[in-house]
Every structure is written in C-alpha cells, then in structure tokens.
C-alpha positions in Angstrom: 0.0 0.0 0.0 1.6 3.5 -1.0 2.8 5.8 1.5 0.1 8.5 2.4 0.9 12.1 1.5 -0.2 13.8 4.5 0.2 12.7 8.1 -2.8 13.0 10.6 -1.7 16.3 11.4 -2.4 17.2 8.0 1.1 17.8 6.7 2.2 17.1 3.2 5.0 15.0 2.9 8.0 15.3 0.2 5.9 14.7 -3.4 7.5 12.0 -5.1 7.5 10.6 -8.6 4.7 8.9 -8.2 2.8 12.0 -7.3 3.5 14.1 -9.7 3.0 10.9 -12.7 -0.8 11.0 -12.0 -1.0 14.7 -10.8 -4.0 16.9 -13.2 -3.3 20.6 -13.1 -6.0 22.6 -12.1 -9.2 21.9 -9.2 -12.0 19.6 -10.0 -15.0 20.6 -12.2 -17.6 21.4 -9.9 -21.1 19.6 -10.1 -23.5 21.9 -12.0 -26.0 21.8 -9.2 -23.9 23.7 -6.8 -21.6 26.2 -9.9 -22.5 29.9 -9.7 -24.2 31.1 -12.6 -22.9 34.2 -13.9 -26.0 37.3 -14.0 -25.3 40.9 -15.9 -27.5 43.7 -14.2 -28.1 46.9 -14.3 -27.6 49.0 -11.7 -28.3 52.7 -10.6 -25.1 54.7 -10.2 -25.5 54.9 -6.8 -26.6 51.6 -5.7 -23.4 50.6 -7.6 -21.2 52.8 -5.6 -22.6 51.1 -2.3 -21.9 47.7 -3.7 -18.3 48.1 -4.9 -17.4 49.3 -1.1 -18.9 45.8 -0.1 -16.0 43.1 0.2 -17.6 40.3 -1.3 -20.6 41.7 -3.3 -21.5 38.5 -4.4 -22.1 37.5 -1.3 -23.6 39.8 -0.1 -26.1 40.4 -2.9 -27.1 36.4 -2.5 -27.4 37.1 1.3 -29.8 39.4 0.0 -31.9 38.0 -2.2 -32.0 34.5 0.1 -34.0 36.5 2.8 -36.1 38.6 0.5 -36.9 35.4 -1.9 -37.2 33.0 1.7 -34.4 30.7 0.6 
C-alpha cells in the first residue's frame, strides 16, 4: 500500500515521482447543481457605488436575495 501524502496532522510530505506521474493541473470541475451562474445587471449609479465598497458583493447580494426570496 503506498505511503500517504499527509500525516494525521495534515502535513504534506515530500511529493514523489509517483505524485506528480498521476497529478492533473488545475481543481475539480464542480457539479452543475452547486456552480455559480454568472448574471449581468443593471444598476443605478449609486446603488453601484454602495456595492463596490462591499468586500464580497457576491455574497452579499445572494445574502440578499436569500432573505427577500425565503431561501
């Protein structure tokens, strides 16, 4: 049985030849239930200002909509 590449601590070992032979560049497609859809709106100017001071407006904006829509 091959050596595991992290210890129960979670630490990565040295990556061997073996490792890198199957290794895919790149993360995992995500399932299509769960992928963000992408949404072009238009905004007012200053509703726009607002959101760009917002860290993560996308986020946000679904935090919105969730407890407006009762999601």
């Amino acid at each position: 049985m091959p050596k595991p590449y992290t210890n129960p601590d979670g630490e990565v070992r040295e990556l061997d030849q073996d490792f890198f032979a199957s290794a895919k560049r790149g993360r995992p497609a995500m399932p299509e239930a769960i992928k963000k859809r992408r949404v072009n709106l238009m905004l007012d100017p200053d509703i726009a200002a607002h959101l760009h001071e917002v860290g993560n407006s996308s986020a946000f904006v679904n935090g919105l909509l969730r407890e407006k829509f009762g999601l």
